[in-house]
C-alpha positions in Angstrom: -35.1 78.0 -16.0 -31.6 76.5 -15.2 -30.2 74.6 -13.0 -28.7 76.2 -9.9 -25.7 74.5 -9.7 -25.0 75.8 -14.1 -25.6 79.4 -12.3 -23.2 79.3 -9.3 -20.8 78.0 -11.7 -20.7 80.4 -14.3 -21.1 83.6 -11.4 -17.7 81.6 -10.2 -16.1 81.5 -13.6 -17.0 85.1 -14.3 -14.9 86.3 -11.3 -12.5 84.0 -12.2 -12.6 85.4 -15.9 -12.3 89.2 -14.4 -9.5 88.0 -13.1 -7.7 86.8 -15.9 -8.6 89.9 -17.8 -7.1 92.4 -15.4 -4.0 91.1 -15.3 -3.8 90.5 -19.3 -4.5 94.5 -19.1 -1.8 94.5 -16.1 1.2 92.5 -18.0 -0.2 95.0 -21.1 0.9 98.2 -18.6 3.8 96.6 -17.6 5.7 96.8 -21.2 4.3 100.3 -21.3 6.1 101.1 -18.6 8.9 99.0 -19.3 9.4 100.8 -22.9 8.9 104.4 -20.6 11.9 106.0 -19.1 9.7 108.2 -17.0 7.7 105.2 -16.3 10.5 102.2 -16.1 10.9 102.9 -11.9 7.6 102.8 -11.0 5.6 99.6 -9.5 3.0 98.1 -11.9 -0.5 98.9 -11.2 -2.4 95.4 -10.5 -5.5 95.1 -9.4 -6.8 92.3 -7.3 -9.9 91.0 -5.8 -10.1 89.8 -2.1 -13.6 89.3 -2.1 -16.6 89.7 -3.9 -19.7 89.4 -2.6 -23.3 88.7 -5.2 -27.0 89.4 -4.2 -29.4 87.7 -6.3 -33.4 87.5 -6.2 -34.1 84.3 -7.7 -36.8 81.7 -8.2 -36.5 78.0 -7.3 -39.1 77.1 -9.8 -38.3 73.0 -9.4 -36.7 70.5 -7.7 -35.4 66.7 -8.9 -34.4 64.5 -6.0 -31.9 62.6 -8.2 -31.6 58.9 -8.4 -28.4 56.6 -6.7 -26.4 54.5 -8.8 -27.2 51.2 -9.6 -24.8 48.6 -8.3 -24.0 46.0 -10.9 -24.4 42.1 -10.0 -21.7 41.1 -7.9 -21.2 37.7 -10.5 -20.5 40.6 -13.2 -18.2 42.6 -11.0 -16.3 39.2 -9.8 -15.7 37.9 -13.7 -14.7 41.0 -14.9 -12.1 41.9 -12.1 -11.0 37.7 -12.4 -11.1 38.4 -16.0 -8.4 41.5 -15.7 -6.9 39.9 -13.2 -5.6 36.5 -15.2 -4.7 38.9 -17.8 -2.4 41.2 -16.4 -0.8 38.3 -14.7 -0.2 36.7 -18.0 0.7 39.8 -19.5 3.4 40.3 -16.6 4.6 36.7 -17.0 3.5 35.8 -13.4 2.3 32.3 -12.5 -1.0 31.7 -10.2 -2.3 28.5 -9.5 -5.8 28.2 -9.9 -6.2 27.9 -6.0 -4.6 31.5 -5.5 -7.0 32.6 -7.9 -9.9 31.1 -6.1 -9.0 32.7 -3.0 -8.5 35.8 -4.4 -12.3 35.6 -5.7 -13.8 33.8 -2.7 -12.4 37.1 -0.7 -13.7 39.6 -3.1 -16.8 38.6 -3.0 -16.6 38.5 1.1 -15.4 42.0 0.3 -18.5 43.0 -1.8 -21.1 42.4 0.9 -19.5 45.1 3.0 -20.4 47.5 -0.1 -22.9 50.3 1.6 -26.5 50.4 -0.6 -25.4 53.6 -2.7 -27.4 56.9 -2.3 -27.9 59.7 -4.7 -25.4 61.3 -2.0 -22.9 58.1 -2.1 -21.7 56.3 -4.8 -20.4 52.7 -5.2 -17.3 53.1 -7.2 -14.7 53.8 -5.1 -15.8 51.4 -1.9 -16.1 48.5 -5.2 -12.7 49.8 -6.2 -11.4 49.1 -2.3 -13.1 45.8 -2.1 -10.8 44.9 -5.2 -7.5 45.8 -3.4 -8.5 44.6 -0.2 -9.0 40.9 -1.5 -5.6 41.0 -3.4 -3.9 42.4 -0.5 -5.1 39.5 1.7 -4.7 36.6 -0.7 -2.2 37.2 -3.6 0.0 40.8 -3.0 3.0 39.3 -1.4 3.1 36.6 -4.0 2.8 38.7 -7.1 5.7 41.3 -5.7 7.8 37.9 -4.6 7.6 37.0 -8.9 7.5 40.4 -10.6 9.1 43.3 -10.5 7.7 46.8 -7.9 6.4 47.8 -11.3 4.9 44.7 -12.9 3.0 44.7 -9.4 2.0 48.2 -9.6 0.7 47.7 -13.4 -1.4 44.8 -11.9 -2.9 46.7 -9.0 -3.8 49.5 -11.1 -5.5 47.5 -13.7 -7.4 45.4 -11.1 -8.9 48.6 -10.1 -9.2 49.9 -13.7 -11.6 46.9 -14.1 -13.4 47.4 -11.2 -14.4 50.6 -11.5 -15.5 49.7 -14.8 -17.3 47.0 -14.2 -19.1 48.0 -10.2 -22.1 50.3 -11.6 -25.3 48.9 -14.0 -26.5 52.2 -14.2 -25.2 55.6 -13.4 -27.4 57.8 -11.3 -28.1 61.1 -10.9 -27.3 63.9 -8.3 -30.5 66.2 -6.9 -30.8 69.5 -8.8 -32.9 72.6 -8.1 -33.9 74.3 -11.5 -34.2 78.5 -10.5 -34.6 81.4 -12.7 -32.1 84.6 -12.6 -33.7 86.7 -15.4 -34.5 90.0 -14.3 -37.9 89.7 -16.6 -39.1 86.5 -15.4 -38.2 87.6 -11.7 -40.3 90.7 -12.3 -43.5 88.9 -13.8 -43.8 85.8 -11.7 -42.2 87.0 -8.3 -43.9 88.2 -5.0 -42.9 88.9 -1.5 -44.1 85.6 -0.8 -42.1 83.4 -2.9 -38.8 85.3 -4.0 -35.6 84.4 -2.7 -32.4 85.8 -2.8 -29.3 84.3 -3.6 -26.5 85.5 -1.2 -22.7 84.8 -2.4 -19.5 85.8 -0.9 -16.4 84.7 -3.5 -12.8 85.0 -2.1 -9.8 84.7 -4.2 -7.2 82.5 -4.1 -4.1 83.1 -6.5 -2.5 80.3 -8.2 0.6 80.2 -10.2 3.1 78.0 -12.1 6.2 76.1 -10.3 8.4 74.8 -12.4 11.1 71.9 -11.3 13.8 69.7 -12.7 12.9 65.6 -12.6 16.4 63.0 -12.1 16.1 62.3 -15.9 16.2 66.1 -16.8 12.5 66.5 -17.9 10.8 69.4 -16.4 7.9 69.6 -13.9 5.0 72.2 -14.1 3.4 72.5 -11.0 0.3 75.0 -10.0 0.6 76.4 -6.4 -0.6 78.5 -3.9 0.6 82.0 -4.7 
């Protein structure tokens, strides 16, 4: 038995593989003809695949309904973000009175009731992560860019929410899975008409490729795009 997801995944990455390996044998045809007077005028065979489409019988032999992430205590969240907070200001050579400070906490933890109860379909993180900027946009933003520099500011952002991600779960849960079997064998020996399903799957392809630009400073970009 595996889990479902594991098996859509590596039919995906199979295609995906196949693809890679006809145009290896494509860019190997291309120097053939290239080295081939007869050959050297003549397009270069590629093939390509649109669309594939996968029918599989399959079993869906269990099911786990996953558990949501635990939200850690919002006294844990609040000293660990203050914590980050009083740092990177010292670090940036920014002064905060303690009052500052205290507003910027009284208004996260305002912030931190909004926080939805988490689901195995939501997590916490990223509204935590929000509740963090929030309270230092309303309390303490316009004072830190007034002392520092845009990037001192930016540093101090960034590791505000650095700590609160960090800090915002107890216990990381776990999505739902459906454990199903593929194997021709066991399909044979424990299937029926009854409980065998079938596992329908159209792939279609979308080519990527490398982009390459010049930065201000002369360092080079690589980019992957659309083809």
């Amino acid at each position: 038995m595996a889990d479902l997801g594991v098996i859509l995944g590596a039919l995906i990455s199979g295609v995906v593989h196949a693809r890679r390996i006809a145009d290896e044998e494509s860019a190997a045809v291309a120097e053939h003809y290239k080295d081939n007077p007869l050959l050297s005028g003549m397009s270069i065979p590629r093939v390509r695949l649109p669309e594939v489409s996968i029918n599989i019988p399959m079993l869906i032999e269990a099911q786990d309904e996953g558990e949501a992430d635990q939200i850690a205590d919002a006294e844990t969240i609040k000293k660990a973000v203050g914590e980050e907070l009083k740092n990177s200001l010292s670090r940036e050579g920014v002064k905060m009175t303690a009052e500052e400070l205290q507003r910027f906490d009284t208004a996260f933890a305002q912030q931190l009731k909004k926080v939805a109860v988490p689901s195995v379909y939501r997590s916490p993180r990223e509204a935590i992560i929000r509740a963090a900027e929030d309270a230092y946009s309303e309390t303490i933003k316009d004072r830190i860019v007034k002392e520092s520099t845009l990037a001192a500011a930016s540093r101090i952002v960034s590791n505000i929410r650095f700590s609160a991600s960090g800090s915002a779960l107890q216990k990381v849960g776990r999505a739902p899975r459906i454990g199903a079997s593929v194997l021709t064998a066991e399909v044979k020996d424990k299937s029926s008409n009854e409980n065998v399903s079938r596992l329908t799957l159209t792939l279609r392809e979308e080519g990527m490729e490398w982009s390459v630009g010049q930065n201000d400073d002369g360092t080079m970009t690589r980019k992957l795009t659309p083809e």
